[in-house]
ZATI-595685 format. One line per field, with one value per residue (C-alpha): residue number from 1; z, y negated, x. Coordinates in steps of 0.001 Angstrom, whole numbers. Layout:
N
k = NUM ...
w = Z ...
v = Y ...
u = X ...
This chain:
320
k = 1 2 3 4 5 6 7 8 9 10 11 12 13 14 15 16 17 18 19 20 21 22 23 24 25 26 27 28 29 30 31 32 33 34 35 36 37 38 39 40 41 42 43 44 45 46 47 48 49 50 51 52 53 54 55 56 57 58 59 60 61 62 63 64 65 66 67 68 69 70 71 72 73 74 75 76 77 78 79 80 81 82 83 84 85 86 87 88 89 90 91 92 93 94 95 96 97 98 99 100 101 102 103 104 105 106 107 108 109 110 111 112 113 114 115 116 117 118 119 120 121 122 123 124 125 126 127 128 129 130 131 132 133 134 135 136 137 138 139 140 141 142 143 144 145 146 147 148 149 150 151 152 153 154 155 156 157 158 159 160 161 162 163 164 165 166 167 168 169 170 171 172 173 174 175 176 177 178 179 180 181 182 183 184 185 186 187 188 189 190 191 192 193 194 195 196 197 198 199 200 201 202 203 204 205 206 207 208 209 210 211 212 213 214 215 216 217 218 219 220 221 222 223 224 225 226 227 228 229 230 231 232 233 234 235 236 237 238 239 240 241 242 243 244 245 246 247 248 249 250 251 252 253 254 255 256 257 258 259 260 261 262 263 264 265 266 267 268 269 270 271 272 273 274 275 276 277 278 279 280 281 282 283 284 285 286 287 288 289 290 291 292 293 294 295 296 297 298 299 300 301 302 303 304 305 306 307 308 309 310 311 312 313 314 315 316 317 318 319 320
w = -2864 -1461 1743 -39 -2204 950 2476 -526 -702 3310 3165 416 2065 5202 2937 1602 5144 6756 3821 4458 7788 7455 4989 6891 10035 8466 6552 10044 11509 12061 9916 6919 5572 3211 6184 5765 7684 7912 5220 4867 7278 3725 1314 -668 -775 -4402 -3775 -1231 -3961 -6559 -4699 -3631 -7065 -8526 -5744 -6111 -2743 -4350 -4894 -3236 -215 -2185 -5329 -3586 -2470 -5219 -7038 -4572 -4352 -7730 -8015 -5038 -6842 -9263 -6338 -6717 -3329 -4993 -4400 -1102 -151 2389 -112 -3494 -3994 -5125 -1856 -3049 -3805 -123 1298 -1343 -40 3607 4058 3854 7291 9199 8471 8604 11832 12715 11625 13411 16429 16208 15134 18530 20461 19524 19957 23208 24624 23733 25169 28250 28554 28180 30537 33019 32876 33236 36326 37981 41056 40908 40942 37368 37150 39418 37960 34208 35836 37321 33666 31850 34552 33972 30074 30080 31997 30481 28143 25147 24925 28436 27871 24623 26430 28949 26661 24886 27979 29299 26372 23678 25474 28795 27471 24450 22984 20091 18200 19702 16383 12277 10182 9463 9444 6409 3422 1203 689 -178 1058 4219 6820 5682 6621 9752 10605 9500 12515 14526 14452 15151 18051 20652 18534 18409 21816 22909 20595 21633 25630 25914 23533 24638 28487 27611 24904 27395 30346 27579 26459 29818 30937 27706 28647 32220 30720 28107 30776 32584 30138 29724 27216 28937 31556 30099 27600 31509 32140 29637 30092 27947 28989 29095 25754 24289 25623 24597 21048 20373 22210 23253 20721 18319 20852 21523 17499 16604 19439 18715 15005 15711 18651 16134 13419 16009 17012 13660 14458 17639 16613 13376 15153 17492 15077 14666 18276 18319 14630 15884 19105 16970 14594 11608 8439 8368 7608 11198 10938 7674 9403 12524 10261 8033 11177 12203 8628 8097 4962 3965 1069 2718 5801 4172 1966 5473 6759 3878 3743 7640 7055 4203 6112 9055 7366 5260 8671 9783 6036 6330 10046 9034 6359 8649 10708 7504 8213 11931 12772 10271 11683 11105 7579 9089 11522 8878
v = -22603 -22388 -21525 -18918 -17570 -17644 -15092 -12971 -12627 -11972 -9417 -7714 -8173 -6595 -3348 -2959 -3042 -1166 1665 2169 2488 4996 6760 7163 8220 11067 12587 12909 14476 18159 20964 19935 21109 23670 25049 28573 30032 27171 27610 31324 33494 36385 33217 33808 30929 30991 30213 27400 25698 25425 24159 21846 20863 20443 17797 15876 16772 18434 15031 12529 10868 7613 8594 10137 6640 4306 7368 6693 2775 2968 5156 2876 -321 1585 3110 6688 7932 11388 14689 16252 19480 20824 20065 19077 16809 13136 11392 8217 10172 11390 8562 6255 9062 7966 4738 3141 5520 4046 -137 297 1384 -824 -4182 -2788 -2284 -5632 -7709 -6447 -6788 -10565 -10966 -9730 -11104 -14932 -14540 -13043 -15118 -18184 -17155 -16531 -19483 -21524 -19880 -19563 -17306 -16269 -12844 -12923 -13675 -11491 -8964 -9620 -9648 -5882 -4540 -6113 -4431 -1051 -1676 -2618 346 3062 5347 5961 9413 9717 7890 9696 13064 11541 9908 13440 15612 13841 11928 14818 18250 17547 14643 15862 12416 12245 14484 16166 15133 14588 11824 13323 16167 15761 17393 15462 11883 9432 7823 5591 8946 9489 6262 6336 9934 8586 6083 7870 9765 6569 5304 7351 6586 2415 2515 4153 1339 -1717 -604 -94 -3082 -6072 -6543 -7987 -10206 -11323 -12200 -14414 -16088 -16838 -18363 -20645 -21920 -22980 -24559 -26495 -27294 -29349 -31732 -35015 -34768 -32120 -34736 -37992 -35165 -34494 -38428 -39153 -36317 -33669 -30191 -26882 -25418 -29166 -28507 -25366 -26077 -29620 -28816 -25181 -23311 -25458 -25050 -21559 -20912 -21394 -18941 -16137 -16258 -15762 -12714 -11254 -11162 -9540 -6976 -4980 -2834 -1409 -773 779 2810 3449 5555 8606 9782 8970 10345 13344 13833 12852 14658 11781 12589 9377 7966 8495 12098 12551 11075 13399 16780 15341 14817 18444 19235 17545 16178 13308 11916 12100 10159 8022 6597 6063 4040 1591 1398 286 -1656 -3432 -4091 -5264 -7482 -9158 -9389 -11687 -13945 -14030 -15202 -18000 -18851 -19318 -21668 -24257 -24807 -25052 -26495 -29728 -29729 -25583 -26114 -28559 -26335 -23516
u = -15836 -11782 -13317 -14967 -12186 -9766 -12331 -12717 -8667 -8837 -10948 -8931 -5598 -6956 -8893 -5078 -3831 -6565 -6506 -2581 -2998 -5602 -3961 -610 -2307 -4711 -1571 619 -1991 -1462 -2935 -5161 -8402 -5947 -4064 -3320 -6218 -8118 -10135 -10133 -7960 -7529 -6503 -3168 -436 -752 -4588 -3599 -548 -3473 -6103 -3580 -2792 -6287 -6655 -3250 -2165 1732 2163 4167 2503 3199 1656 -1202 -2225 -1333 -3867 -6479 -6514 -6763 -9782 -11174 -10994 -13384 -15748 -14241 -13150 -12419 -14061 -15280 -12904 -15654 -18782 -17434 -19173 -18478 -17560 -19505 -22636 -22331 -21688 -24719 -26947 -26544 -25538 -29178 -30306 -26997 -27627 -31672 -31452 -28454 -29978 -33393 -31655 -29551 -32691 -34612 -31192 -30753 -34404 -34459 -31532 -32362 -35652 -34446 -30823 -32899 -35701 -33392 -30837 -34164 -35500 -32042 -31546 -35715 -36727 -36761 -33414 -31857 -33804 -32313 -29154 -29608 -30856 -27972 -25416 -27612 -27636 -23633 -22525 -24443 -22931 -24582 -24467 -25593 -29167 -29581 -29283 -31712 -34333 -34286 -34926 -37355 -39603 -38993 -38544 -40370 -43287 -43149 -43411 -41150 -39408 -36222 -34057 -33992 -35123 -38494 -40718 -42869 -41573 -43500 -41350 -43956 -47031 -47473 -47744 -44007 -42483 -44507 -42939 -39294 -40155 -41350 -38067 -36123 -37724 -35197 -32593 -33229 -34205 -30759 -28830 -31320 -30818 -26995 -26342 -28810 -27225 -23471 -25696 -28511 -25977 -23907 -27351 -27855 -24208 -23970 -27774 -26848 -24129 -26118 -28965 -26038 -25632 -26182 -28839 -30876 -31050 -32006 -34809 -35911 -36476 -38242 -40675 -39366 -41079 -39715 -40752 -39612 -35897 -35930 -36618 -34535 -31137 -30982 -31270 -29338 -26579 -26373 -27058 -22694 -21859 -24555 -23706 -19763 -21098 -23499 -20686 -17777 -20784 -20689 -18199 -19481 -22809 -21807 -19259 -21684 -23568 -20664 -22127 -26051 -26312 -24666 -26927 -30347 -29077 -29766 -28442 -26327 -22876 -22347 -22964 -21295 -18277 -18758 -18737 -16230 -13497 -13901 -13982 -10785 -12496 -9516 -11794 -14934 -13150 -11217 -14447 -16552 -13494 -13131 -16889 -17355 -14450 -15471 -18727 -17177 -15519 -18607 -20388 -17767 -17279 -20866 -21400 -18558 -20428 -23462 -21527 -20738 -24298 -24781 -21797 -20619 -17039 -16500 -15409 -12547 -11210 -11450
């Protein structure tokens, strides 16, 4: 329970931190979404000092953020200027799209990787091997953006396998055919995430196997007639469990930041894409909701991944 409580005050400490940080940067940023010609090119200044005013932005900088933490603590991030909107109604409405198809595409990526990490630390320097080794390089130097452009050209305009972009093309939203389309929609989208994601995991799978396989233990289980699947089972994967929980934990961030460009190309009505229109928008509420959000996230991954460890590893709660 302390080790709990010193989380839950970590994680607010660092949303205080993170929101001021946030909040300075957007506001020294040039021009604003009520820039004299920005939003209309024929707008009066009289126009411009009352929109600014129904907003709170003639206040003090200061004022203007003690305002907004405020409304935060209550799950207000104010009003959209490009939609108006309620930025937590926006940002409700789209948040499910973003972490379904992030924990999808982390839940194949993990799978993936420890079969083929493990696989491939056991038959060392085989074919198999070297060939895991040649994806991961593939899968750790490709862009993103790149293989979505590809996987689009060739499997959605060319093939015409999947659809070029959107979440569905069904209009009615019920019924079994109109999850099926939603998925059918994703499967570019994961496959971009699960490819450029699972190499950097699979080649650390692989280096904290060999390392376990020279142990000790491995060798005595080897003696006495342990096979394969028997080592496998009893000391590598309870090994490599500590380390994958702490990598799946620091991976939040990148794939959910990950989702501002894919959402974008697939066109998926997401947080990512929200975030995308909001940025050229210069939408300051609509931004600075997504922020706290992924932060806030970000952070539970990693409380929650340490809280994984009390489990798996007795002496975590110690060091903690």
């Amino acid at each position: 329970m302390k080790l709990l409580l010193k989380k839950l005050l970590y994680i607010g400490l660092m949303l205080l931190i993170i929101s001021l940080i946030s909040f300075g940067a957007i506001h020294m940023a040039p021009n604003s979404f009520f820039s004299a010609g920005e939003l209309n090119p024929n707008i009066t200044p009289e126009t411009l000092e009352h929109l600014k005013r129904i907003y709170g932005l003639d206040k003090p900088l200061w004022e203007q953020y003690l305002s907004w933490v405020w409304a935060m603590l209550h799950l207000d991030f104010g009003i959209s200027f490009a939609t108006g909107k309620s930025v937590t109604q926006e940002i409700a409405q789209r948040i499910g799209v973003t972490l379904g198809i992030n924990l999808v595409s982390m839940s194949i990526v993990f799978a993936l990787s420890l079969y083929l990490g493990i696989k491939a630390a056991l038959k060392q320097d085989s074919v198999f091997d070297r060939t895991v080794k040649q994806f991961s390089l593939i899968s750790f130097s490709m862009p993103s953006f790149y293989l979505a452009l590809l996987v689009i050209i060739l499997f959605a305009v060319e093939l015409k396998l999947f659809p070029i972009g959107g979440l569905h093309s069904l209009e009615q939203k019920s019924g079994v055919y109109y999850y099926l389309d939603i998925a059918w929609h994703l499967v570019l989208p994961i496959f971009v995430i699960v490819f450029v994601s699972f190499g950097s995991m699979a080649m650390y799978v692989r280096s904290l196997t060999i390392e376990i396989l020279k142990s000790d233990y491995i060798f005595f289980a080897k003696a006495r007639g342990a096979g394969e699947k028997e080592i496998v089972k009893r000391f590598v994967l309870p090994n490599l469990s500590p380390p994958l929980v702490t990598v799946l934990g620091l991976s939040l961030p990148g794939l959910i930041g990950g989702s501002v460009i894919l959402e974008s190309i697939f066109s998926i009505n997401g947080m990512g894409l929200l975030f995308y229109q909001a940025a050229l928008a210069r939408d300051y509420p609509v931004i600075m909701g997504i922020l706290i959000i992924t932060s806030f996230l970000t952070l539970l991954g990693n409380v929650l991944a340490d809280l994984a460890m009390l489990r798996l590893n007795p002496y975590f709660k110690r060091d903690s």
